[in-house]
C-alpha positions in Angstrom: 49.5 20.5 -19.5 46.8 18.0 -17.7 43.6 19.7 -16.4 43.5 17.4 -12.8 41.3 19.8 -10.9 40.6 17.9 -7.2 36.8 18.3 -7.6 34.3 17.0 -4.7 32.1 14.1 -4.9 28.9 13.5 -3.5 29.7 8.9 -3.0 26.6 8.6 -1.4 24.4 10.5 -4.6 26.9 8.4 -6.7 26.4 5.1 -5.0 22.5 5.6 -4.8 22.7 6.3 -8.8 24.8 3.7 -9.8 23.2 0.8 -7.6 20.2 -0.8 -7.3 17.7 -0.7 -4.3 19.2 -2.5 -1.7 15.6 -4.0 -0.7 12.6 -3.9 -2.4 9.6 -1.9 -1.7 8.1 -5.3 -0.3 10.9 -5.6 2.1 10.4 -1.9 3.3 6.9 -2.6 3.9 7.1 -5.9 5.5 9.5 -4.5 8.3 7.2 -1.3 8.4 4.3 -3.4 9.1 6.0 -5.7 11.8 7.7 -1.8 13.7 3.9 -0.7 13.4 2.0 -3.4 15.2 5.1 -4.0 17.7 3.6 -1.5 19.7 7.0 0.0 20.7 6.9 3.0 18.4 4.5 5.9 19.7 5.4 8.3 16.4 6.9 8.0 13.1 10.1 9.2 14.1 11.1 6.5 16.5 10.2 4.0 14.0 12.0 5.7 11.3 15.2 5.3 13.0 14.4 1.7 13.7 13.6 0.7 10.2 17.1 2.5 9.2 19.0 0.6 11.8 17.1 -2.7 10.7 17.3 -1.6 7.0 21.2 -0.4 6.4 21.8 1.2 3.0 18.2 1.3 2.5 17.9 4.6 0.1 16.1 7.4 2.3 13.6 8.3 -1.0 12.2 4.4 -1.8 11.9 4.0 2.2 9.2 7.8 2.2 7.8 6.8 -0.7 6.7 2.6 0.1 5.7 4.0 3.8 3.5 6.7 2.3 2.2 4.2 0.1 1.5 1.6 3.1 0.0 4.3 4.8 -2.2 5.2 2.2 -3.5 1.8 2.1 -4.0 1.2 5.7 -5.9 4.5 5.9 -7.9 2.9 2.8 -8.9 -0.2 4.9 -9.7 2.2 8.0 -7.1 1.0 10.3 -5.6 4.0 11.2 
C-alpha cells in the first residue's frame, strides 16, 4: 500500500526558498531612490505598489528590509 496523501503546498514559500533574490538589495534601492525623488508618491504605500509593479518577483522581506535600511541612512544624512 503507497502512502500518496494530496498534501498542500505553499509554491510561492517554496520558490522564495529554493531561489535566489531576483535583484539585489542595490537594485531595490536604486529604483527606491529614483520613486522617492519622482515626486509622484505622497506616502509609502503608493510607492510600494510602484516598486512591486517595477520590481516583479522581487521577495516582499529583502524589498522592507533594503527600504528600511535606505531610510535609515537618508534619516542619517538629514534628508528626511
Amino acid at each position: 500500500m503507497s502512502n500518496n496523501r494530496n498534501t498542500r503546498t505553499n509554491t510561492w514559500k517554496t520558490r522564495s526558498r529554493n531561489a535566489a533574490s531576483a535583484y539585489t538589495d542595490k537594485q531595490i534601492e536604486q529604483y527606491l531612490f529614483l520613486l522617492i525623488y519622482s515626486g509622484r508618491h505622497s506616502n509609502a504605500e503608493s510607492l510600494f505598489a510602484e516598486l512591486r509593479k517595477m520590481l516583479p518577483g522581487v521577495d516582499p522581506t529583502q524589498m522592507n528590509r533594503v527600504a528600511h535600511q535606505f531610510a535609515a541612512e537618508l534619516r542619517n544624512a538629514g534628508l528626511t
